[in-house]
C-alpha positions in Angstrom: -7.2 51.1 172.1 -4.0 52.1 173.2 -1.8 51.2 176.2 0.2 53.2 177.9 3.6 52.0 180.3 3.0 53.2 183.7 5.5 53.1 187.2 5.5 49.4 189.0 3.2 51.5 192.1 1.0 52.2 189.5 0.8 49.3 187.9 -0.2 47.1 191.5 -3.2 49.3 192.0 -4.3 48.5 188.7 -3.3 45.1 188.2 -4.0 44.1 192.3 -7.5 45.2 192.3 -8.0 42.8 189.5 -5.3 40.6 189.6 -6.6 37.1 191.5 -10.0 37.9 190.0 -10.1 35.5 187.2 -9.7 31.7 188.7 -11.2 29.6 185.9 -10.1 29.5 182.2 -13.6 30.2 181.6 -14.0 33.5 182.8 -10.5 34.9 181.5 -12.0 33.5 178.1 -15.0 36.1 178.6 -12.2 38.6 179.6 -10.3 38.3 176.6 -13.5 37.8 174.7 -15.2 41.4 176.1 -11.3 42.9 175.4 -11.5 41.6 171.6 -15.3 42.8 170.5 -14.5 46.2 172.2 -11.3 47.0 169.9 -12.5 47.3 166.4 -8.6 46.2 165.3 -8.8 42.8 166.9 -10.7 39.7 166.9 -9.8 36.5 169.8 -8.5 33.5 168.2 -11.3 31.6 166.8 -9.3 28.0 167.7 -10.9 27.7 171.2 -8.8 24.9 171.9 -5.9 27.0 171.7 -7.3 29.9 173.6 -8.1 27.6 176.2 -4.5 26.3 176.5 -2.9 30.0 176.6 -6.0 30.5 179.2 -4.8 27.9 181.2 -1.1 28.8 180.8 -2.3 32.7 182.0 -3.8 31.1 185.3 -0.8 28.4 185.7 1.3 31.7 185.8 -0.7 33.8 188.0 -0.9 30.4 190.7 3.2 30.1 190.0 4.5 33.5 189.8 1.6 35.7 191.6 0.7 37.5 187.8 -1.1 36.5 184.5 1.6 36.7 182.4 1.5 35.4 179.1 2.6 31.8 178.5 4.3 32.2 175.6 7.4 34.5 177.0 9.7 34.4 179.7 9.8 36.5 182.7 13.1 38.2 183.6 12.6 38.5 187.4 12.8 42.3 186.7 9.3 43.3 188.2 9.0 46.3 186.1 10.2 44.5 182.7 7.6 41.9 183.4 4.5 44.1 183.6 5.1 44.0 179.8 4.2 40.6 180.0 1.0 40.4 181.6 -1.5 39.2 179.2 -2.9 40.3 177.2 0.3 41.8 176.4 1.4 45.1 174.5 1.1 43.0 171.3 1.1 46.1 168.9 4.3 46.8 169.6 5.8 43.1 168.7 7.2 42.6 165.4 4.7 39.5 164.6 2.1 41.4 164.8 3.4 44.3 162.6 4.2 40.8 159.8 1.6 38.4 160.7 -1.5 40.4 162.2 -1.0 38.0 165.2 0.2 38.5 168.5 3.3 36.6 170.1 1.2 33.5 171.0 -1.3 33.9 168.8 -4.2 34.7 171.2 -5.4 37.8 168.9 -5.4 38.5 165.0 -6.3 41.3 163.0 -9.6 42.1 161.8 
Protein backbone atom coordinates (compact mmCIF):
# COMPACT_ATOMS: atom_id res chain seq x y z
CA UNK A 1 0.00 0.00 0.00
CA UNK A 2 1.37 3.22 -0.48
CA UNK A 3 -0.10 6.80 -0.56
CA UNK A 4 0.84 9.27 -2.56
CA UNK A 5 0.19 13.52 -1.75
CA UNK A 6 -1.74 14.83 -4.59
CA UNK A 7 -2.94 18.85 -5.52
CA UNK A 8 -6.19 20.05 -3.29
CA UNK A 9 -8.23 19.74 -7.10
CA UNK A 10 -7.17 16.42 -7.03
CA UNK A 11 -7.76 15.54 -3.89
CA UNK A 12 -11.90 16.87 -4.08
CA UNK A 13 -12.50 14.56 -7.02
CA UNK A 14 -11.25 11.81 -5.09
CA UNK A 15 -12.29 12.55 -1.70
CA UNK A 16 -15.95 14.32 -3.05
CA UNK A 17 -17.07 11.30 -4.91
CA UNK A 18 -16.70 9.51 -1.72
CA UNK A 19 -16.69 11.94 0.81
CA UNK A 20 -20.51 12.04 2.43
CA UNK A 21 -20.72 8.38 1.56
CA UNK A 22 -20.28 6.80 4.92
CA UNK A 23 -23.14 8.21 7.44
CA UNK A 24 -23.18 5.58 10.09
CA UNK A 25 -20.24 4.39 12.29
CA UNK A 26 -21.08 1.09 11.05
CA UNK A 27 -20.32 1.28 7.60
CA UNK A 28 -16.92 3.38 8.06
CA UNK A 29 -16.12 0.28 10.39
CA UNK A 30 -16.53 -2.03 7.22
CA UNK A 31 -14.41 0.73 5.43
CA UNK A 32 -11.64 0.60 7.63
CA UNK A 33 -12.23 -3.10 8.04
CA UNK A 34 -12.01 -3.85 3.93
CA UNK A 35 -8.80 -1.17 4.14
CA UNK A 36 -7.04 -3.35 6.95
CA UNK A 37 -7.51 -7.16 5.40
CA UNK A 38 -6.37 -5.77 2.00
CA UNK A 39 -2.81 -4.41 3.37
CA UNK A 40 -0.87 -7.37 4.45
CA UNK A 41 1.12 -4.71 6.95
CA UNK A 42 -1.91 -3.74 9.00
CA UNK A 43 -4.55 -5.19 10.97
CA UNK A 44 -7.85 -2.64 12.52
CA UNK A 45 -7.80 -2.32 16.16
CA UNK A 46 -9.25 -5.37 17.66
CA UNK A 47 -10.87 -3.00 20.72
CA UNK A 48 -14.20 -2.36 18.89
CA UNK A 49 -15.19 -0.11 21.46
CA UNK A 50 -12.44 2.13 20.63
CA UNK A 51 -12.79 1.88 16.86
CA UNK A 52 -16.21 2.81 17.27
CA UNK A 53 -15.33 5.97 19.22
CA UNK A 54 -12.62 7.15 16.51
CA UNK A 55 -15.67 6.01 14.01
CA UNK A 56 -17.85 8.23 15.57
CA UNK A 57 -15.24 11.12 16.00
CA UNK A 58 -14.51 10.61 11.87
CA UNK A 59 -18.33 11.19 11.19
CA UNK A 60 -18.61 14.11 14.11
CA UNK A 61 -15.88 15.72 11.83
CA UNK A 62 -17.14 15.19 8.44
CA UNK A 63 -20.90 16.71 9.96
CA UNK A 64 -18.60 19.74 11.63
CA UNK A 65 -16.00 20.45 9.30
CA UNK A 66 -17.35 18.96 5.78
CA UNK A 67 -14.25 16.06 5.87
CA UNK A 68 -13.44 12.76 7.81
CA UNK A 69 -10.62 13.81 9.41
CA UNK A 70 -9.19 11.98 12.08
CA UNK A 71 -10.18 12.68 15.63
CA UNK A 72 -7.22 12.52 17.20
CA UNK A 73 -5.36 15.68 15.43
CA UNK A 74 -6.13 19.11 14.87
CA UNK A 75 -6.89 20.78 11.67
CA UNK A 76 -4.98 23.90 10.73
CA UNK A 77 -7.66 25.60 8.56
CA UNK A 78 -4.91 25.19 5.74
CA UNK A 79 -7.13 23.14 3.19
CA UNK A 80 -4.23 21.54 1.65
CA UNK A 81 -2.30 20.70 5.13
CA UNK A 82 -5.45 19.03 6.23
CA UNK A 83 -5.88 16.47 3.46
CA UNK A 84 -3.19 14.87 5.56
CA UNK A 85 -5.56 14.39 8.00
CA UNK A 86 -8.32 12.71 6.54
CA UNK A 87 -8.62 9.34 8.03
CA UNK A 88 -7.34 6.98 7.64
CA UNK A 89 -4.43 9.08 7.72
CA UNK A 90 -0.77 8.80 6.15
CA UNK A 91 0.10 6.83 9.38
CA UNK A 92 3.41 5.31 8.00
CA UNK A 93 4.86 8.38 7.94
CA UNK A 94 4.13 9.31 11.86
CA UNK A 95 6.76 8.63 14.26
CA UNK A 96 4.46 6.28 16.55
CA UNK A 97 4.10 4.12 14.14
CA UNK A 98 7.79 3.84 13.10
CA UNK A 99 8.16 3.11 17.60
CA UNK A 100 4.91 1.61 18.45
CA UNK A 101 3.49 -0.27 15.21
CA UNK A 102 0.47 1.96 15.92
CA UNK A 103 -0.96 4.80 14.18
CA UNK A 104 -1.53 8.34 15.91
CA UNK A 105 -4.88 7.25 17.51
CA UNK A 106 -4.43 4.00 17.50
CA UNK A 107 -7.03 2.78 14.91
CA UNK A 108 -4.37 0.40 13.03
CA UNK A 109 -1.36 -1.83 14.36
CA UNK A 110 1.16 -3.82 12.82
CA UNK A 111 0.78 -7.32 11.81
Amino acid sequence: MAFVKVDGEEALKTIGNHGGSFAKVDEIIVAWREFADNNPLIKLNPNMDEVKTLAAGVLENMKNRGMKYCPCRMTTGDFEKDLELVCPCNFYRQKVWKENGECWCGLYFKR
